[in-house]
C-alpha positions, -999 to 999 in steps of 0.1 A, spaced: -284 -403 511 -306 -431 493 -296 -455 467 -312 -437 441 -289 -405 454 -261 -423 457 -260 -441 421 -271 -405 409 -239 -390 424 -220 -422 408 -231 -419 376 -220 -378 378 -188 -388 389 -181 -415 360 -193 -390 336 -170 -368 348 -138 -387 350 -150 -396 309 -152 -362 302 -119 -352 315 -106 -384 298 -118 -372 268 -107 -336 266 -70 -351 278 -69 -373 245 -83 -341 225 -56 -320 246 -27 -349 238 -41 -350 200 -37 -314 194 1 -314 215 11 -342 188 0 -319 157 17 -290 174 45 -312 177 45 -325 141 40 -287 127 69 -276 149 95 -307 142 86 -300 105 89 -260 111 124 -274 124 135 -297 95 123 -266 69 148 -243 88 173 -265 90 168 -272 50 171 -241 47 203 -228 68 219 -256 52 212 -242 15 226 -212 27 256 -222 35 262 -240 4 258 -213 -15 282 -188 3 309 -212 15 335 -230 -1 315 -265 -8 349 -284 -8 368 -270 21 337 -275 45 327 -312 31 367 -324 33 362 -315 71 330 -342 76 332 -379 73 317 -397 43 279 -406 59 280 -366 70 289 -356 33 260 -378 21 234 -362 43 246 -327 32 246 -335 -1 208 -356 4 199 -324 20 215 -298 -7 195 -317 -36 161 -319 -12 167 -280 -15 173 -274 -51 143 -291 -58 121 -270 -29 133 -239 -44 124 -260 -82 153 -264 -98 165 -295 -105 200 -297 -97 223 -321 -83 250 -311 -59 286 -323 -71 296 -354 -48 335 -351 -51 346 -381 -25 331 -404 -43 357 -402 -74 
């Protein structure tokens, strides 16, 4: 092989590790939106089960069984669905009388 061969060959290989570099960034990119679309696919769900079971359970009875920071996030989470579904409503925080 000459010089001119062997720089040739070189210069294939670099541009092939870059390429393969690059499609591994595009590659991690596109895992990271999936990623994102899926964990907010997740929170929407969760949003929404939780809605559910405000409306059709006893709101008191479940919320006297959680500690205070747990009520809060329920309650965070209740108002967060009132206003996805438009309404403007704002759930009744009882432990803090």
């Amino acid at each position: 092989m000459t010089t001119e061969e062997g720089l040739i060959a070189l210069l294939i290989s670099v541009i092939a590790w870059l390429t393969v570099l690059l499609l591994y960034r595009e590659f991690t990119e596109a895992d990271r939106k999936i990623d994102a679309i899926l964990d907010r696919a997740t929170f929407d769900q969760q949003r929404e089960l939780l809605g559910v079971l405000w409306l059709y359970t006893n709101w008191r009875y479940i919320t006297r069984n959680l500690t205070t920071p747990q009520r809060e996030l329920w309650a965070d989470a209740i108002d967060e669905w009132h206003l996805s579904m438009g309404e403007e409503n704002k759930i009744e925080r009882w432990w803090r009388e």
